[in-house]
N, CA, C and O atoms as a GROMACS GRO file, in nm:
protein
  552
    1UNK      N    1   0.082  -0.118   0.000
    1UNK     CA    2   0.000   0.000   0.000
    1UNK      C    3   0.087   0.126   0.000
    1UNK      O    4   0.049   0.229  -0.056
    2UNK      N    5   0.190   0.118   0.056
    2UNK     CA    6   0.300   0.223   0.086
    2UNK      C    7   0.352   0.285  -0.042
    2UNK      O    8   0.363   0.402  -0.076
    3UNK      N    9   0.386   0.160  -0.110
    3UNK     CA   10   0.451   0.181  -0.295
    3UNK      C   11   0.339   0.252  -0.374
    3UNK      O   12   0.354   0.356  -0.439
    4UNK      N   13   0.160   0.144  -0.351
    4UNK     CA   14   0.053   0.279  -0.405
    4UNK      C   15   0.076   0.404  -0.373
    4UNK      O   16   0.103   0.485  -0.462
    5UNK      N   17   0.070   0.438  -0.256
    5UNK     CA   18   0.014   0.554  -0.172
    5UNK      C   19   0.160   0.674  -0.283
    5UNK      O   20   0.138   0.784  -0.335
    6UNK      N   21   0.255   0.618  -0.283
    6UNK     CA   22   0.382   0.724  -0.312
    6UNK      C   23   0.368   0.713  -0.493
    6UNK      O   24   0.461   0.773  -0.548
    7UNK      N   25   0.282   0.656  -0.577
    7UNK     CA   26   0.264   0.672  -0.712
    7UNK      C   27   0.158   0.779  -0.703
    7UNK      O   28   0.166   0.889  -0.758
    8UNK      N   29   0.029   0.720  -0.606
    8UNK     CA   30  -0.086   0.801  -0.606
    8UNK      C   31   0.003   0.944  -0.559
    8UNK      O   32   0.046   1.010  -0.653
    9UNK      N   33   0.025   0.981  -0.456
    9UNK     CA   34   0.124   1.126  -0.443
    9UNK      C   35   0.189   1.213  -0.564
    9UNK      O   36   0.204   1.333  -0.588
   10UNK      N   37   0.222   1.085  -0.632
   10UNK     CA   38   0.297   1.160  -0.749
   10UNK      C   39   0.222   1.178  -0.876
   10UNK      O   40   0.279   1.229  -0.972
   11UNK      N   41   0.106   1.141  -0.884
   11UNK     CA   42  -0.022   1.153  -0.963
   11UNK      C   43  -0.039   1.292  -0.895
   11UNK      O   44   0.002   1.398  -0.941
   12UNK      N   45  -0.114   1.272  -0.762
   12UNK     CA   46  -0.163   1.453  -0.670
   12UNK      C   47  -0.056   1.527  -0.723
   12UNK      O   48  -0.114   1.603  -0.801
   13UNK      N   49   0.038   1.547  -0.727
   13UNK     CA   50   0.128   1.663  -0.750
   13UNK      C   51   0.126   1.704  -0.922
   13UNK      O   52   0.140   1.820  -0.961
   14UNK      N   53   0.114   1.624  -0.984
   14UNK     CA   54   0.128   1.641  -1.112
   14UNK      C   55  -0.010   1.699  -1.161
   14UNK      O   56  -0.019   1.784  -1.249
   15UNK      N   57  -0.122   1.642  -1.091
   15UNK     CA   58  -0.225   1.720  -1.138
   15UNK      C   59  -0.266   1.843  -1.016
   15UNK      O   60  -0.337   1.938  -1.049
   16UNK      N   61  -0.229   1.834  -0.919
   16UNK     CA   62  -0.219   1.970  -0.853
   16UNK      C   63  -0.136   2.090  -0.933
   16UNK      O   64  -0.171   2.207  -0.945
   17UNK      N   65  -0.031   2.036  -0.978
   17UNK     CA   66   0.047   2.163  -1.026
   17UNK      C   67  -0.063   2.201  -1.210
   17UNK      O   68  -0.077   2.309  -1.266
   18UNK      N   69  -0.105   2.095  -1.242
   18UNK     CA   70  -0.211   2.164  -1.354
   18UNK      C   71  -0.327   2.228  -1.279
   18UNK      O   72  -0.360   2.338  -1.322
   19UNK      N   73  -0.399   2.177  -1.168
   19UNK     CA   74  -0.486   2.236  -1.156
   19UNK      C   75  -0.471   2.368  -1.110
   19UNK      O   76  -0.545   2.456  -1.154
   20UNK      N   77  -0.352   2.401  -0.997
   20UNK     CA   78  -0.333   2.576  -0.974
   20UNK      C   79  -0.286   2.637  -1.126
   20UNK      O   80  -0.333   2.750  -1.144
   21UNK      N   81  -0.225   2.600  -1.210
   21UNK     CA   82  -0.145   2.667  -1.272
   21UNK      C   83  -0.312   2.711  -1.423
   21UNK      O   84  -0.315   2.815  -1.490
   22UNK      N   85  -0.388   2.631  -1.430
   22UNK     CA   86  -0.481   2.672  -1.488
   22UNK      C   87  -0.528   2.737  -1.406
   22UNK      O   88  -0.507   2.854  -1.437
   23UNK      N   89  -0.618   2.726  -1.254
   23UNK     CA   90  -0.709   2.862  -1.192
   23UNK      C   91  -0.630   2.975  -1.237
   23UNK      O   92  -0.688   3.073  -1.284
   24UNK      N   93  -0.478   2.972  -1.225
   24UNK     CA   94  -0.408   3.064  -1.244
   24UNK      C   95  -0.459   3.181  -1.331
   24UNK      O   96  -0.493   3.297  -1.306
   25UNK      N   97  -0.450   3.095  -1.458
   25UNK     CA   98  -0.430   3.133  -1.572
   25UNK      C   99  -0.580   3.159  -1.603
   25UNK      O  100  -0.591   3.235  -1.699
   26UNK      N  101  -0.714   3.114  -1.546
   26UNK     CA  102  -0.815   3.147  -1.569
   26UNK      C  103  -0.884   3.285  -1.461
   26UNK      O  104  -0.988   3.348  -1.477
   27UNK      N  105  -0.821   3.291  -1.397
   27UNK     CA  106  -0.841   3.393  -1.342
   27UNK      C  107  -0.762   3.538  -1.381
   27UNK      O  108  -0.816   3.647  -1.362
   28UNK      N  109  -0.662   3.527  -1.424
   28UNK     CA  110  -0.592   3.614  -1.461
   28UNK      C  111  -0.674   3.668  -1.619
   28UNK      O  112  -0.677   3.777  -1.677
   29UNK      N  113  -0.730   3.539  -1.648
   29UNK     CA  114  -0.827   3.639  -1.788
   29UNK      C  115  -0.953   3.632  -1.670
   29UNK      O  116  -1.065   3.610  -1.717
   30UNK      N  117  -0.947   3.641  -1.592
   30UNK     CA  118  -1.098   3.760  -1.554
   30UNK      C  119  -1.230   3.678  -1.565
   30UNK      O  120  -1.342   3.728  -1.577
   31UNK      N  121  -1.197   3.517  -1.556
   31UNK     CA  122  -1.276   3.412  -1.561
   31UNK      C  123  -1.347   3.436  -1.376
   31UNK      O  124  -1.274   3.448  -1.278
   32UNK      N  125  -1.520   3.437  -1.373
   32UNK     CA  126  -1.537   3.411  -1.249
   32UNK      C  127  -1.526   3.314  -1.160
   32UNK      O  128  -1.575   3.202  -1.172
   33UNK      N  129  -1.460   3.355  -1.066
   33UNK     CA  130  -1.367   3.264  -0.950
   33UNK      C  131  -1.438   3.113  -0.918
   33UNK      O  132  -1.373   3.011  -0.895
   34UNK      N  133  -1.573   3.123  -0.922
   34UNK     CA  134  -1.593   2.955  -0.891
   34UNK      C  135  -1.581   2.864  -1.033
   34UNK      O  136  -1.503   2.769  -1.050
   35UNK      N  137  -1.666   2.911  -1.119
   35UNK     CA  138  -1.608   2.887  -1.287
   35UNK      C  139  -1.489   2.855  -1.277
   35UNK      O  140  -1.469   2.734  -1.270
   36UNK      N  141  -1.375   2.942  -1.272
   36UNK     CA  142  -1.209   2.869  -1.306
   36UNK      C  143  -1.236   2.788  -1.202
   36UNK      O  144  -1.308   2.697  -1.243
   37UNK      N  145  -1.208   2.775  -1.064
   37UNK     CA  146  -1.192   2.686  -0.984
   37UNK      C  147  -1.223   2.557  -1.031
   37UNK      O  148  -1.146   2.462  -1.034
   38UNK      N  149  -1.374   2.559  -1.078
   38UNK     CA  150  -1.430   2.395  -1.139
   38UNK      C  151  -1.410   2.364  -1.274
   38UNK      O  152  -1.435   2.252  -1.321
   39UNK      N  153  -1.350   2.493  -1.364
   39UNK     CA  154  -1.255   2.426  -1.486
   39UNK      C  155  -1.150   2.368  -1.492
   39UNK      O  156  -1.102   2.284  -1.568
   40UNK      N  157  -1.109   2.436  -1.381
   40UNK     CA  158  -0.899   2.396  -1.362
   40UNK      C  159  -0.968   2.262  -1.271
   40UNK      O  160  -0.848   2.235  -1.262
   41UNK      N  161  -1.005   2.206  -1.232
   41UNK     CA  162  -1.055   2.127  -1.085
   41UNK      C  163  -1.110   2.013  -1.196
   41UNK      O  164  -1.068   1.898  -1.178
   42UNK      N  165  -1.176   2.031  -1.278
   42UNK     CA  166  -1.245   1.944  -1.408
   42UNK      C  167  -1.135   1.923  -1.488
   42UNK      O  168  -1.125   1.802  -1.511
   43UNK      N  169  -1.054   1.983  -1.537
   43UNK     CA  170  -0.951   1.939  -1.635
   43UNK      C  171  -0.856   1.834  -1.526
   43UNK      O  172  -0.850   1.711  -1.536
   44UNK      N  173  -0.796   1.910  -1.437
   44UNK     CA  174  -0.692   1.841  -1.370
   44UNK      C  175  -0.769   1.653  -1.312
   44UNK      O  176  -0.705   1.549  -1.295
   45UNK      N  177  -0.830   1.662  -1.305
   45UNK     CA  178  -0.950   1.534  -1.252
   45UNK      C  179  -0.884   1.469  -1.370
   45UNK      O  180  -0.794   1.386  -1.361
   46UNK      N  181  -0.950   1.526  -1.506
   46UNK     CA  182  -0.956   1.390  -1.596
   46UNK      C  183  -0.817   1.304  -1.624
   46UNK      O  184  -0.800   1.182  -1.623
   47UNK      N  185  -0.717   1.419  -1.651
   47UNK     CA  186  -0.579   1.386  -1.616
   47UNK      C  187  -0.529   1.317  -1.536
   47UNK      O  188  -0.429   1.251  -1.564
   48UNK      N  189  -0.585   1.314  -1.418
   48UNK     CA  190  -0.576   1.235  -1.280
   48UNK      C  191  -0.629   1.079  -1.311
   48UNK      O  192  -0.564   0.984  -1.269
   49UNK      N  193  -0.736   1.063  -1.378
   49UNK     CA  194  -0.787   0.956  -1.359
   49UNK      C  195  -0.706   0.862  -1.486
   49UNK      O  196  -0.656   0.754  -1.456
   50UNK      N  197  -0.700   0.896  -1.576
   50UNK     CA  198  -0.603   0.816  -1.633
   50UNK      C  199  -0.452   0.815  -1.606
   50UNK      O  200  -0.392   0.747  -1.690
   51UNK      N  201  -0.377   0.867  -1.520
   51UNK     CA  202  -0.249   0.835  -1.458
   51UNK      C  203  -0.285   0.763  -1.332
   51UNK      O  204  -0.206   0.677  -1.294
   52UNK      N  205  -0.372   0.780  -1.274
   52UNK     CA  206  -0.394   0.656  -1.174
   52UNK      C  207  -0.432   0.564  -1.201
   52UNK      O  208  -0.417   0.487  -1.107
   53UNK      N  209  -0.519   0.481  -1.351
   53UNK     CA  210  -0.591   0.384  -1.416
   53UNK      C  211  -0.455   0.341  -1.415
   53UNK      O  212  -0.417   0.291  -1.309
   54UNK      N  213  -0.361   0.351  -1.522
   54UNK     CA  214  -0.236   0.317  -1.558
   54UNK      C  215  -0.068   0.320  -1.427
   54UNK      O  216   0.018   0.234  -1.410
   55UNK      N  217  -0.082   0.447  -1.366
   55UNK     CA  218   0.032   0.419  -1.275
   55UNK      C  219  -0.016   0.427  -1.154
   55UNK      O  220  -0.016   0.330  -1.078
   56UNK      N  221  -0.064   0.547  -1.121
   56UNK     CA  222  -0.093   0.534  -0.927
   56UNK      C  223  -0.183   0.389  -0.891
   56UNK      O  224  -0.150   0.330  -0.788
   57UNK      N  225  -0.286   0.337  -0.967
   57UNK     CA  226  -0.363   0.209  -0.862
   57UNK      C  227  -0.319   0.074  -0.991
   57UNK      O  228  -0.333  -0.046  -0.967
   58UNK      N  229  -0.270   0.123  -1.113
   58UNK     CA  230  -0.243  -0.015  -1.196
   58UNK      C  231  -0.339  -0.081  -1.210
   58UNK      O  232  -0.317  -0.202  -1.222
   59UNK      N  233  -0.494  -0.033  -1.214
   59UNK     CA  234  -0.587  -0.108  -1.193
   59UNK      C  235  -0.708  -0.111  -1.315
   59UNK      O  236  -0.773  -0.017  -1.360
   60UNK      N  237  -0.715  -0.305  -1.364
   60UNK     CA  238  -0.717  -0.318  -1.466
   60UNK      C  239  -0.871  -0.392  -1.469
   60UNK      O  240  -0.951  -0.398  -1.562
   61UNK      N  241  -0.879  -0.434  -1.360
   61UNK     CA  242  -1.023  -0.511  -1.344
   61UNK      C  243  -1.133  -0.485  -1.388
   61UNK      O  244  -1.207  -0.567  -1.444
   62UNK      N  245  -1.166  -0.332  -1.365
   62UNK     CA  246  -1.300  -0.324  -1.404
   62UNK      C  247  -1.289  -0.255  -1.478
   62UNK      O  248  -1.180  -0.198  -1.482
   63UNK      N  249  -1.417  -0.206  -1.602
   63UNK     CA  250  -1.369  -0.143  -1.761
   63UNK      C  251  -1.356  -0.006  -1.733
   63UNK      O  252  -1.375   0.026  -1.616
   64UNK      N  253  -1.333   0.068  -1.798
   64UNK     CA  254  -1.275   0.178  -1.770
   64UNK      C  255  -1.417   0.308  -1.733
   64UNK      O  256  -1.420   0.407  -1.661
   65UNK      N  257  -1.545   0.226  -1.847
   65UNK     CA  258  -1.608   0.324  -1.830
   65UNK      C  259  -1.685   0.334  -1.672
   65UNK      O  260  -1.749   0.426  -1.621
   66UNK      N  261  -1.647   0.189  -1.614
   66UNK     CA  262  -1.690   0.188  -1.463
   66UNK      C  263  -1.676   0.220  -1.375
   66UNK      O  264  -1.750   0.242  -1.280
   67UNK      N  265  -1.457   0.238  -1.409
   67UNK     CA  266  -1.452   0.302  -1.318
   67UNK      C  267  -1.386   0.492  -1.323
   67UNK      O  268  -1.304   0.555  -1.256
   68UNK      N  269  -1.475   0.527  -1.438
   68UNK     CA  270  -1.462   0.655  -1.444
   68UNK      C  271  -1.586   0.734  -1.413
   68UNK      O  272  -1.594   0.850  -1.372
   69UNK      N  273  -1.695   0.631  -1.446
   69UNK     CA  274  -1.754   0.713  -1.329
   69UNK      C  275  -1.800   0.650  -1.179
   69UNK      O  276  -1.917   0.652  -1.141
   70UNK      N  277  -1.733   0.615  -1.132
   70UNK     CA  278  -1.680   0.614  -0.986
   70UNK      C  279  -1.595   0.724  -0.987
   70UNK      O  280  -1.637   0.818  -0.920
   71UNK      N  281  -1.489   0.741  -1.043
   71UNK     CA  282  -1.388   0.829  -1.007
   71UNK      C  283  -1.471   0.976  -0.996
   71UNK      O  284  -1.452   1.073  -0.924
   72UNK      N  285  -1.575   0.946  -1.104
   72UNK     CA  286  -1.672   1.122  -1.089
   72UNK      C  287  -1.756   1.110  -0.991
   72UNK      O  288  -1.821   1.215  -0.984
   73UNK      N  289  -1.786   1.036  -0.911
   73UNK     CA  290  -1.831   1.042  -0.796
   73UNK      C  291  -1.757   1.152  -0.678
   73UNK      O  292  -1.773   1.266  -0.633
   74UNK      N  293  -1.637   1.000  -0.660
   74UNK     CA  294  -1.527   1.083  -0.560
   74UNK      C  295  -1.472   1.192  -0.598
   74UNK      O  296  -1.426   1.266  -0.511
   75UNK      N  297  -1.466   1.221  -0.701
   75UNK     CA  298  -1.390   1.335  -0.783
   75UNK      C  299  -1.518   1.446  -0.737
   75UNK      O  300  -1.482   1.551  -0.684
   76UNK      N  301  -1.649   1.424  -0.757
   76UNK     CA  302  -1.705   1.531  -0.674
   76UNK      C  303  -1.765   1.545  -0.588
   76UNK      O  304  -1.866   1.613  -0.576
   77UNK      N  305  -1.689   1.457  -0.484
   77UNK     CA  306  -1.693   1.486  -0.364
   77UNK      C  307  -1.531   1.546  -0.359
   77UNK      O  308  -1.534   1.640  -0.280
   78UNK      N  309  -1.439   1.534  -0.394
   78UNK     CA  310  -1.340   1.620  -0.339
   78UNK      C  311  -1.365   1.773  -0.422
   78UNK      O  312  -1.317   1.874  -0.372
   79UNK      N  313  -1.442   1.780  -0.547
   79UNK     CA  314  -1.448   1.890  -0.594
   79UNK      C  315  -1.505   2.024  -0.481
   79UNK      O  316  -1.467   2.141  -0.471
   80UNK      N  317  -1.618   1.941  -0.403
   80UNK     CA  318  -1.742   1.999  -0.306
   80UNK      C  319  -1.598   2.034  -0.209
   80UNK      O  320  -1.618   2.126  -0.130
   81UNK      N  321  -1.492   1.986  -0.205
   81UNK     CA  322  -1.449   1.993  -0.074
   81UNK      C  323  -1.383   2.142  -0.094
   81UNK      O  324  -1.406   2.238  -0.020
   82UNK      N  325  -1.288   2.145  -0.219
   82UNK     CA  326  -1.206   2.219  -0.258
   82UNK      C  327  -1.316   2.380  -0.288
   82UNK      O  328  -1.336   2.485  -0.226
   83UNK      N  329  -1.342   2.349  -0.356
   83UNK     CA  330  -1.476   2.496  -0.383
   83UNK      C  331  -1.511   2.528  -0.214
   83UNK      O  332  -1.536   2.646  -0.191
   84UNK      N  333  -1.516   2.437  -0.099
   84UNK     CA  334  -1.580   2.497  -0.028
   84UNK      C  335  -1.470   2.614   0.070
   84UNK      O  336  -1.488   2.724   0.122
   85UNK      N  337  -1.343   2.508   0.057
   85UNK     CA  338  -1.216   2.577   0.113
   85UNK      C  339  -1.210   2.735   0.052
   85UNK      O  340  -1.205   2.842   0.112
   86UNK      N  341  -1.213   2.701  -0.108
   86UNK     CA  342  -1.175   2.827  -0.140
   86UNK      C  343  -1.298   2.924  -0.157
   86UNK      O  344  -1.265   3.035  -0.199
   87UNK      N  345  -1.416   2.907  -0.135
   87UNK     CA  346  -1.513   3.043  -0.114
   87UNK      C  347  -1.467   3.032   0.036
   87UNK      O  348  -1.353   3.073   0.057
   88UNK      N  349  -1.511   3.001   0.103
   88UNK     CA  350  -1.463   3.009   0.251
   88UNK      C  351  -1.330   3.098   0.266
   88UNK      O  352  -1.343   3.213   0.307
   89UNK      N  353  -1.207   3.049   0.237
   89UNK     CA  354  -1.076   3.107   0.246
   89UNK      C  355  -1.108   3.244   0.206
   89UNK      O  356  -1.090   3.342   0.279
   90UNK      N  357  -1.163   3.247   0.072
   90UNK     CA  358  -1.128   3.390   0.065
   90UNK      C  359  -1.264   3.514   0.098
   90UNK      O  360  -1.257   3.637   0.093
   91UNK      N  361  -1.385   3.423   0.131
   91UNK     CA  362  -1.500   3.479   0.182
   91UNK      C  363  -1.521   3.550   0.322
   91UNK      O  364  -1.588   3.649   0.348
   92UNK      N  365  -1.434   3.459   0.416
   92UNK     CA  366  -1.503   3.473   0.545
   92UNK      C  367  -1.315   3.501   0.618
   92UNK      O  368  -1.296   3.548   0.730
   93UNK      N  369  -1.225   3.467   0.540
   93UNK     CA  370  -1.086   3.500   0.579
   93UNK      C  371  -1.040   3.577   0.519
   93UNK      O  372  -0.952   3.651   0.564
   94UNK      N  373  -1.095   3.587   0.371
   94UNK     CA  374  -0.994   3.730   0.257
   94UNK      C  375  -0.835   3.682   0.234
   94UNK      O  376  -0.731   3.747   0.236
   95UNK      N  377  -0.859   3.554   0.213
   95UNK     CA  378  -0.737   3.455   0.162
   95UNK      C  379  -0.747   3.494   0.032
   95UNK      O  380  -0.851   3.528  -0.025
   96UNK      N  381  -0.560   3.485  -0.044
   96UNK     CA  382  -0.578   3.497  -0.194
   96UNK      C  383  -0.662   3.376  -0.225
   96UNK      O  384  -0.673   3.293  -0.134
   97UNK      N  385  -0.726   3.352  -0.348
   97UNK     CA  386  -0.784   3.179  -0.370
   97UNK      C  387  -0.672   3.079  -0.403
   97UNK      O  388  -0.690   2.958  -0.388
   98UNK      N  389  -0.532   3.142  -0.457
   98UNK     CA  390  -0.446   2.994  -0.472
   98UNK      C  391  -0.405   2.958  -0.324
   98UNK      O  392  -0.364   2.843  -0.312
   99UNK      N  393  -0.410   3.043  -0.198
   99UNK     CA  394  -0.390   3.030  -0.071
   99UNK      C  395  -0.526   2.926  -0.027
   99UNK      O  396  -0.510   2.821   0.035
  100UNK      N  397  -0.640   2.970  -0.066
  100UNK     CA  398  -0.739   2.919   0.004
  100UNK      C  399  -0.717   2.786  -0.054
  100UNK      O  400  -0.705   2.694   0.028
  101UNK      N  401  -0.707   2.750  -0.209
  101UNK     CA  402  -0.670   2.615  -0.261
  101UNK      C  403  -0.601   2.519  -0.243
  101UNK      O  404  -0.616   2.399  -0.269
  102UNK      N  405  -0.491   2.601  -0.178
  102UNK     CA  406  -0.368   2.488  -0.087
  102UNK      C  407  -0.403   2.459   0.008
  102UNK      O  408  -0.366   2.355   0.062
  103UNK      N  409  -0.522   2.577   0.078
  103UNK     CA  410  -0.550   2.450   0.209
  103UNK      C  411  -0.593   2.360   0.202
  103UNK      O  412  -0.565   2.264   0.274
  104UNK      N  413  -0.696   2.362   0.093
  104UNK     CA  414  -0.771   2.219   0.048
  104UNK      C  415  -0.693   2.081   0.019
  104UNK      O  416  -0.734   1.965   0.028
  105UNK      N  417  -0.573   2.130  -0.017
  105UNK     CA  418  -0.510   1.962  -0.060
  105UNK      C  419  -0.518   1.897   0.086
  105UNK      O  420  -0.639   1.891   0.106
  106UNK      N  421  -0.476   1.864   0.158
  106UNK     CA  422  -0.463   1.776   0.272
  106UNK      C  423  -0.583   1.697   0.297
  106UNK      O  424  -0.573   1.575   0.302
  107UNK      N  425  -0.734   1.773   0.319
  107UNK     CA  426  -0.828   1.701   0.300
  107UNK      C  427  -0.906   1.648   0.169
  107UNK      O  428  -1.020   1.604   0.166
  108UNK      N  429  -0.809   1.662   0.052
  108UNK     CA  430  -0.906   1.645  -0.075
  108UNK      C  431  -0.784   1.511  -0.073
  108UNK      O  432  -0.851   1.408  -0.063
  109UNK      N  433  -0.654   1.479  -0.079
  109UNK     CA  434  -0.559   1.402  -0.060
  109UNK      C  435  -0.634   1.251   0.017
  109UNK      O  436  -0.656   1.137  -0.023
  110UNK      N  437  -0.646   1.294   0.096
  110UNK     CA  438  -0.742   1.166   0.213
  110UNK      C  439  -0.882   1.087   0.183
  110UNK      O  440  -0.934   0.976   0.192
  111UNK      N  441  -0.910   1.230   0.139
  111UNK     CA  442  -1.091   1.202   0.031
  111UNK      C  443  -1.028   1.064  -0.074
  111UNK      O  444  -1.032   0.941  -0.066
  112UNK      N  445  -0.980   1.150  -0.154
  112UNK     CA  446  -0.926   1.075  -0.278
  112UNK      C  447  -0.841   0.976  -0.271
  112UNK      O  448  -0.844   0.900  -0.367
  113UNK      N  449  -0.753   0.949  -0.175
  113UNK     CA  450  -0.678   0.867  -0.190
  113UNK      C  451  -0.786   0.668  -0.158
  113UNK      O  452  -0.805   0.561  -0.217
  114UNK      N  453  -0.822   0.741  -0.016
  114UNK     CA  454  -0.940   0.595   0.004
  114UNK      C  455  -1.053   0.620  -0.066
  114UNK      O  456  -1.135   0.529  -0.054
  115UNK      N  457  -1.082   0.696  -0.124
  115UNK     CA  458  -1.241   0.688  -0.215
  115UNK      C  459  -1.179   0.556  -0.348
  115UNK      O  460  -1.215   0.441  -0.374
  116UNK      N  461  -1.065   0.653  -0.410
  116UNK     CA  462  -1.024   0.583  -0.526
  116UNK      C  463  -0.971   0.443  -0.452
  116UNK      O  464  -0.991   0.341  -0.518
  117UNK      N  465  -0.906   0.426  -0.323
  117UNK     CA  466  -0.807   0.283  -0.368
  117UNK      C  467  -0.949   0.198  -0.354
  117UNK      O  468  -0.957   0.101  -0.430
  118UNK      N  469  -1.067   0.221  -0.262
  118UNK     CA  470  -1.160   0.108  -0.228
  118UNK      C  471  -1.277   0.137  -0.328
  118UNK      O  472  -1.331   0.032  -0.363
  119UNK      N  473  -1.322   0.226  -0.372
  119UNK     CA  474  -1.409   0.255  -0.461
  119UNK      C  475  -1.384   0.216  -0.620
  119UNK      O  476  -1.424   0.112  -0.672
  120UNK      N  477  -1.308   0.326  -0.688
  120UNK     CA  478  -1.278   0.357  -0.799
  120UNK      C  479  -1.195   0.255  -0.878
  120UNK      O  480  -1.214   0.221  -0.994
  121UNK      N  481  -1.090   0.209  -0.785
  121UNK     CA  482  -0.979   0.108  -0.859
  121UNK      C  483  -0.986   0.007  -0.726
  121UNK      O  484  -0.884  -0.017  -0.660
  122UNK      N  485  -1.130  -0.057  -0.690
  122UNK     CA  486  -1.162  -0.146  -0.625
  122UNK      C  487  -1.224  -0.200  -0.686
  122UNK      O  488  -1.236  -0.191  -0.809
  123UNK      N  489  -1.314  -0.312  -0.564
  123UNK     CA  490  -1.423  -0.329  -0.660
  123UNK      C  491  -1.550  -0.245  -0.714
  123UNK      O  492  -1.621  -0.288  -0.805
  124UNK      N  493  -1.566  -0.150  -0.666
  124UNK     CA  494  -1.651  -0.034  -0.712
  124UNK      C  495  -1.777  -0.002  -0.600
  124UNK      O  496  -1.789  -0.088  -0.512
  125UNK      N  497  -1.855   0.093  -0.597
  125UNK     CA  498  -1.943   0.140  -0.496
  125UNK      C  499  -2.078   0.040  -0.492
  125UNK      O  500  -2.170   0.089  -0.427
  126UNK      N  501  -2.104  -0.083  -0.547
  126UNK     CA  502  -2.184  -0.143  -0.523
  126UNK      C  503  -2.112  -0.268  -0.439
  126UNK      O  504  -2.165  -0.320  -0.341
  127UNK      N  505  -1.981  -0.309  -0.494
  127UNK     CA  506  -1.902  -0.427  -0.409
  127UNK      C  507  -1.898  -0.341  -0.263
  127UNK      O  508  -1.957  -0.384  -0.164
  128UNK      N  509  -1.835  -0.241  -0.262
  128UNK     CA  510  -1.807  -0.171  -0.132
  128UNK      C  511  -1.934  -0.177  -0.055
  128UNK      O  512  -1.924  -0.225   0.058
  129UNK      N  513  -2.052  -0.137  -0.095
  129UNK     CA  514  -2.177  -0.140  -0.021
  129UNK      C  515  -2.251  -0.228   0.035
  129UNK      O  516  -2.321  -0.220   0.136
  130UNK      N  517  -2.220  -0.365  -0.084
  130UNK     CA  518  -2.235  -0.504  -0.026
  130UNK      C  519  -2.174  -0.544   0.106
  130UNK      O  520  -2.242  -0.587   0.199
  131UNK      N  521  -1.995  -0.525   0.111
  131UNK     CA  522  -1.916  -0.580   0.190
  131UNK      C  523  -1.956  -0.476   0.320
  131UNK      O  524  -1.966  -0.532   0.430
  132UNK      N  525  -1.973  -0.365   0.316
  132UNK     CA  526  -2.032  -0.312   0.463
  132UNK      C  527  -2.200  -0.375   0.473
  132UNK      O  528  -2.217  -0.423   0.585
  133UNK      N  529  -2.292  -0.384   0.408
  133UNK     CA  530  -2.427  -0.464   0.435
  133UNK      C  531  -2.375  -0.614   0.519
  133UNK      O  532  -2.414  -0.673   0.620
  134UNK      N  533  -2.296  -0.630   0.446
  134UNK     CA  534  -2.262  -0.791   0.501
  134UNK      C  535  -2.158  -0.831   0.637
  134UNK      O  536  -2.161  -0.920   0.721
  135UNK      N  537  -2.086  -0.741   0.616
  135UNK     CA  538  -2.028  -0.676   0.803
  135UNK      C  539  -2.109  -0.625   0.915
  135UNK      O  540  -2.068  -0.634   1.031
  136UNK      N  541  -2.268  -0.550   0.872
  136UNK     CA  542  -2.358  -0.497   0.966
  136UNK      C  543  -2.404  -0.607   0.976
  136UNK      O  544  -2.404  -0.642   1.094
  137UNK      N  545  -2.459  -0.708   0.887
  137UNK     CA  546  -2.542  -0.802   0.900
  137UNK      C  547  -2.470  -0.924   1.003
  137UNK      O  548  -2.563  -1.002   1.026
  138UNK      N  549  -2.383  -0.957   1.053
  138UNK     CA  550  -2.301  -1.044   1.130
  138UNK      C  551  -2.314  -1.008   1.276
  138UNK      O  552  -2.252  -1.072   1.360
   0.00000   0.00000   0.00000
């Protein structure tokens, strides 16, 4: 899990550095702030999900279109997380938004990392739902 966890990391960084470097760049043309946030946040995702299909989880089991949308599940639930950091950060604190955005990694990191290893490049959100039904049920 240790060897996953440090591919998946190096997936987060690679699409972290696309996703600030587009808000960047979409804000700087004068794009409104939640708009870029969920363009740069939408591009960097899709990028994400095929470097983790192939290197961060190597995971070949289920077809791709299954588990992409799983991945858009978790993907927006960490989206909800990140948008909330950054209206917040810069709403109620007057954080720049690439400030408010960095706070978000740590909890979008944790989201994503167990959504995807047991969900997405698992057996998927109906196996997962079974195996907790069948743990309550005992």
């Amino acid at each position: 899990m240790l060897a996953q966890f440090g591919r998946f990391v190096v997936v987060c960084v690679l699409g972290t550095a696309l996703d600030f470097a587009l808000l960047w760049l979409l804000l700087r043309a004068g794009v409104w702030q939640p708009a870029a946030v969920s363009i740069a946040y939408l591009t960097a995702t899709a990028a994400q999900f095929v470097a983790n299909r192939y290197y961060g989880f190597r995971s070949f089991d289920r077809p791709p279109l299954d588990q992409a949308r799983t991945y858009a599940v978790v993907s927006a639930m960490n989206w909800g997380v990140a948008l909330a950091f950054v209206q917040l950060g810069t709403a109620v604190f007057a954080l720049p938004p690439l400030v408010a955005k960095a706070i978000s990694i740590p909890p979008s990191v944790a989201v994503s990392f167990f959504g995807n290893r047991h969900l997405t490049f698992g057996g998927g959100i109906r196996a997962a739902a079974r195996e907790l039904f069948r743990r309550w049920r005992r």
